[in-house]
N, C-alpha and C positions, 0 to 999 in steps of 0.2 A: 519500562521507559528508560530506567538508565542505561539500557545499550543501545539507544539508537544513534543509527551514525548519521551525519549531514555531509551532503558531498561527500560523497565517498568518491577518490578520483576514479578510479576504474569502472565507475558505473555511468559517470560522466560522460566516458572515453565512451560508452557502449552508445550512448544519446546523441554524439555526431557532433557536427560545426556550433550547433548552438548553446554550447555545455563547454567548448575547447577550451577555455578559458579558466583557470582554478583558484577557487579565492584561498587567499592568504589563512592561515591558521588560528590568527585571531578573529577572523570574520569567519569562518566556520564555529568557530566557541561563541559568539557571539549570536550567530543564528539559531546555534543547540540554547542556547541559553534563553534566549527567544521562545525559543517553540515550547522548549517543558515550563516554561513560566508561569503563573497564576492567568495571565492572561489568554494563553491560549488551551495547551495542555494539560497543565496544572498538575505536572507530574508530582509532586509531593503529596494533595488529597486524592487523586487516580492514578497510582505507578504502573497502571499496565493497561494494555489496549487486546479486546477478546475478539478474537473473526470467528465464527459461527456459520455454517453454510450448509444447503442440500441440493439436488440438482434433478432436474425434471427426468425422463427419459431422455437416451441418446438414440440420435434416428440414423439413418441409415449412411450421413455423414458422418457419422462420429462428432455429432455436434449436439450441445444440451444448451440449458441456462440453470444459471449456477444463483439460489437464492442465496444472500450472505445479510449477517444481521453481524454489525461493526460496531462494539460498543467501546463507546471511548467518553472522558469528559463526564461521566455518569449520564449520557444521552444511549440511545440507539438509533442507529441508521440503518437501512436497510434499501440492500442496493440489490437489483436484479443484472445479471452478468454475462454474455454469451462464451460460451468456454467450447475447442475441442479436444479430443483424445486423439489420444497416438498409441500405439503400442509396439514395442519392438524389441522383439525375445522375453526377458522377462521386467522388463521395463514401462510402465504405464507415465505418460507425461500430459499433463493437462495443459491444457493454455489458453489466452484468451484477453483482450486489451480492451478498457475501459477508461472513457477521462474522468478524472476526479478534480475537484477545485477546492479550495477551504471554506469556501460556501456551503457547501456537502452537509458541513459540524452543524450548520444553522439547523438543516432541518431537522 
């Protein structure tokens, strides 16, 4: 957990007009400060967060779901994921877009 970044600007930039806007450097430290806090993250008793996943057959799209078990907080979550493949020369790239909310940690 101590490398995570908050707003990271270029990723911002990636997320379009609703992200254009970039908060000041103290309000970045302040939401890192935030998030790994006893309240939320609690990055001092759980310094790290573990993704775990496997994935069913891929069918004739090159499409699967991707089982993932996200353990963070001393909880686990387990989220099911639709993911496809790509391959191009010797390059294999997976992908695949899910929402997540901070509700998520509850269950």
């Amino acid at each position: 957990m101590d490398r995570l970044i908050v707003d990271d600007a270029a990723q911002r930039r990636l997320e379009g007009e609703d992200f254009a806007n970039e908060p000041s450097k103290d309000d970045i430290a302040a939401t890192r400060t935030n998030m790994l806090g006893d309240a939320l993250l609690n990055a001092k008793q759980f310094p790290t967060i573990k993704v775990t996943g496997t994935s069913g057959p891929v069918d004739a799209k090159n499409s699967a779901m991707l089982d993932l078990s996200v353990q963070l907080v001393g909880r686990e979550i387990k989220l099911t994921i639709p993911f496809t493949l790509k391959m191009e020369g010797d390059k294999l790239e997976a992908s695949g877009v899910v929402d997540l909310s901070h509700c998520a940690a509850a269950i």
